[in-house]
C-alpha positions, -999 to 999 in steps of 0.1 A, spaced: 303 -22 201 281 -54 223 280 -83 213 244 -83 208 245 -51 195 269 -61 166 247 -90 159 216 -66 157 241 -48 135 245 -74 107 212 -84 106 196 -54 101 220 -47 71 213 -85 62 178 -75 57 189 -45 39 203 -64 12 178 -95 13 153 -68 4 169 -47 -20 182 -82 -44 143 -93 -37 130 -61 -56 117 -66 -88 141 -58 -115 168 -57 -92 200 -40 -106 233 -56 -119 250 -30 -96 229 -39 -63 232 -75 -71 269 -66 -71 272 -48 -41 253 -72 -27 275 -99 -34 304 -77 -23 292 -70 14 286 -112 16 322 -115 2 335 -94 29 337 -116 58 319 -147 61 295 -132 93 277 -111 63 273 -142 43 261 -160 79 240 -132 86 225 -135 54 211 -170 53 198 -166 89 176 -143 72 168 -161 45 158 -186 69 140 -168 86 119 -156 61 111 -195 51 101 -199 84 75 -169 83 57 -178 53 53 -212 66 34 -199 96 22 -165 84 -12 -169 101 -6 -187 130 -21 -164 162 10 -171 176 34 -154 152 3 -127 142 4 -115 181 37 -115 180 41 -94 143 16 -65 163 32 -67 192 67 -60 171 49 -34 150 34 -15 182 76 -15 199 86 0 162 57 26 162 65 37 198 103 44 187 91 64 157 87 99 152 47 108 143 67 130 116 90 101 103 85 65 91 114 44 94 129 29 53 112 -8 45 139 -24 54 144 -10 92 109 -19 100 118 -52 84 152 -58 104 134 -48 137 103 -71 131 127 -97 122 151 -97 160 116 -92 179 99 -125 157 134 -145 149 138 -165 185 99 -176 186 101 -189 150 121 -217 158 96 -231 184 66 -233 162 62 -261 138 63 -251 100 29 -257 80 32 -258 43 8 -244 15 8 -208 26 10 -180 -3 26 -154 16 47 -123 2 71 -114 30 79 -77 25 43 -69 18 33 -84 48 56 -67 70 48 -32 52 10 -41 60 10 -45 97 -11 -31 120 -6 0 137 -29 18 167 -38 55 159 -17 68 191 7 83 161 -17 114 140 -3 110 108 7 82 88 22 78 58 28 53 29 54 54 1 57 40 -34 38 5 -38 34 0 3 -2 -5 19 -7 -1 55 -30 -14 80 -44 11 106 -66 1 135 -76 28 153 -87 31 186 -127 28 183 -123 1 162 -127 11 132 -97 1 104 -82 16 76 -63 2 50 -39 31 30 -26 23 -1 -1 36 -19 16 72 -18 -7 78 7 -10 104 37 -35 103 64 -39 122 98 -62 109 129 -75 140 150 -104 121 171 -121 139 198 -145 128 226 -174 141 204 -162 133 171 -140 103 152 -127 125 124 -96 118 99 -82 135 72 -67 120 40 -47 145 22 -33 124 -2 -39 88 -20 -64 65 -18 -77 47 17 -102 22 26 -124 30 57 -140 3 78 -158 18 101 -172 6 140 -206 15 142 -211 43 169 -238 68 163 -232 91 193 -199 100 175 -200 99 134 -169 90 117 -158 120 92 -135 118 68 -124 148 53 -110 155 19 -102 185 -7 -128 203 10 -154 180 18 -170 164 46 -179 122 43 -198 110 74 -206 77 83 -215 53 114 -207 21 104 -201 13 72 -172 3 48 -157 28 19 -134 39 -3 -114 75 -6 -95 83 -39 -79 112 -40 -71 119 -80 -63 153 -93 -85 180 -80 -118 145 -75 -128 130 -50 -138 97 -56 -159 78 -29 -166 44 -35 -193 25 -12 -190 -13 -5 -215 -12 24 -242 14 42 -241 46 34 -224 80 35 -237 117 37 -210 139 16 -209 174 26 -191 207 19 -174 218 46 -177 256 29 -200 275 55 -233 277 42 -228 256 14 -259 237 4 -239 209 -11 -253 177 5 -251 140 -14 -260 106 1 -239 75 -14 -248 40 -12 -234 5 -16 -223 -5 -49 -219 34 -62 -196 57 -63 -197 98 -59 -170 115 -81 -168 153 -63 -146 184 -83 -137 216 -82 -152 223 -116 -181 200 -120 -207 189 -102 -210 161 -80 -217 127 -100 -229 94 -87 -228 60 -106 -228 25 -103 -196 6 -96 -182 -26 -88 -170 -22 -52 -146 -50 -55 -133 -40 -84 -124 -1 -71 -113 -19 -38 -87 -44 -60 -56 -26 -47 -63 -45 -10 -52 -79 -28 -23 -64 -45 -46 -63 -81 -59 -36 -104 -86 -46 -126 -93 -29 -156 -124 -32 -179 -123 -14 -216 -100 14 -197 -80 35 -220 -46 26 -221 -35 57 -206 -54 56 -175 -46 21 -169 -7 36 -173 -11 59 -147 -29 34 -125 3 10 -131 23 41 -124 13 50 -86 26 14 -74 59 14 -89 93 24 -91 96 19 -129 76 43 -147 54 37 -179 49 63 -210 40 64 -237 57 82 -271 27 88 -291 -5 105 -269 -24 88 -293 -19 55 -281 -36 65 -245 -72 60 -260 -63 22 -270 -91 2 -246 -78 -27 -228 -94 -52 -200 -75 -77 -175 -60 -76 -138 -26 -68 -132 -3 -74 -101 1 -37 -85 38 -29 -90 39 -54 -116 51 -28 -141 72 -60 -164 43 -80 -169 20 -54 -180 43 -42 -207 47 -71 -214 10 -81 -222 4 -48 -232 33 -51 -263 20 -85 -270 -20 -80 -272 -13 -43 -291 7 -29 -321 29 -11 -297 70 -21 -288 94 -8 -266 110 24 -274 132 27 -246 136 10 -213 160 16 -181 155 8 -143 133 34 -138 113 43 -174 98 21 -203 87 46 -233 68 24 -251 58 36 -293 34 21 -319 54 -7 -338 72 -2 -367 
């Protein structure tokens, strides 16, 4: 093997383990084969630090327009070596971001004061909708910007495929949850398509849920026509900002008020709950992480609580969960808390 091509080597397996020890609740056994593959020769452990390094340096200058050119220019390189079928694991994307920013790190000053979450970052770079489909995996969001201009932002255990045509900008989410931004053009509407309806727009900014066999649509500006895309079918509802249309297979369509902000949370890394029962705030928890929440007792799912959470922050909710209720943990392991009314 090259030189440079060893060196590529160790760094992408450096940013292997730098993410996998930086997960939260992290496993005695990873910590320890971490600490084994550092042991092994000191290039691992030299590797290692470069990254760490590196990673200083990035939050320092997350936003400068220097290093954000250079982070889509990175991202673009990945996307064009990548199967429209296949997304690369985190940490691949992270070792290949890492060579193409490391050298133009150094030249650019550091600034403190920037609040910056490295890995999330990286998972939330932008991408240009030459690929169809795209796809996001337990607790990742990713930032699409699609070729009229429009962006969307997919969150978690998401898929969504891009089939624009000269006469229409259409997309179809098939699974998850995504947030549509969309560049006004009114010779072609933007359509989003969904368990078997239609949601057009021109330029205007919403939310897609996917949940179950609903729909749930979710307007921060303008408006969208929701159709049925049934032949003949003479379902037609119009949704505006600040309300929400909840579509089903057995119920008719409903429209209420909402708090766009709040249904949009997931964009900051938040959910926000307000007098939700405890069970649907569990499975809310549930879709961003690796650790699973449950409850014992069914009957504990109507307990109401309010408060925002981290997304994936699946410790501290049990945590203030156990604390605020009469509830304590039954039983707990890397990837399930069973949680019981107390004794």
């Amino acid at each position: 093997m090259a030189r440079n091509e060893r060196q590529d080597s160790l760094r992408e397996t450096a940013a292997y383990w730098f993410e996998q020890v930086s997960q939260e609740g992290v496993s005695a056994d990873t910590r320890g084969a971490c600490d084994a593959w550092l042991g092994a020769s000191p290039e691992h452990a030299a590797a290692y630090e470069a990254i760490e390094r590196t990673w200083a340096q990035l939050e320092s200058v997350a936003h400068d327009p220097q290093i954000l050119s250079l982070r889509h220019e990175a991202a673009l390189r990945l996307t064009r070596k990548t199967s429209a079928t296949l997304r690369p694991p985190g940490w691949v994307a992270a070792a290949a971001i890492i060579v193409a920013l490391g050298a133009a790190l150094w030249t650019l000053a550091p600034r403190a004061g920037v609040s910056f979450s490295p890995f999330a970052w990286l998972r939330e770079y932008s991408l240009t909708s030459h690929d169809s489909r795209y796809v996001t995996n337990t607790g990742e969001r990713l930032s699409i910007a699609l070729d009229d201009g429009s962006q969307v932002t997919l969150n978690t255990q998401s898929e969504l495929h891009v089939a624009y045509t000269g006469a229409t900008r259409s997309v179809q989410l098939t699974r998850g949850e995504a947030l549509f931004e969309v560049a006004k053009g009114k010779a072609r509407p933007f359509v989003v398509q969904a368990q078997g309806r239609r949601f057009v727009a021109v330029g205007t900014a919403f939310d897609v849920h996917i949940e179950r066999d609903q729909v749930k649509v979710s307007m921060l500006e303008g408006t969208v026509r929701a159709e049925s895309i049934a032949p003949g079918s003479p379902i037609r509802t119009t949704v505006s900002a600040g309300e929400q249309l909840v579509t089903g297979s057995h119920a008719e369509d409903q429209v209420r008020r909402v708090d766009p902000e709040r249904e949009t949370s997931w964009r900051h890394g938040q959910v926000i709950f307000e007098n939700t029962p405890l069970g649907e705030a569990i499975d809310e928890l549930n879709r961003y992480s690796s650790t699973h929440i449950e409850l014992a007792d069914p009957r504990l799912a109507d307990l109401r609580l309010s408060g925002t959470f981290a997304t994936g922050g699946a410790n501290t909710f049990v945590e203030a969960v156990t604390a605020y209720f009469p509830i304590q943990i039954d039983h707990a392991d890397e990837r399930t808390v069973i949680l019981k009314a107390r004794d």
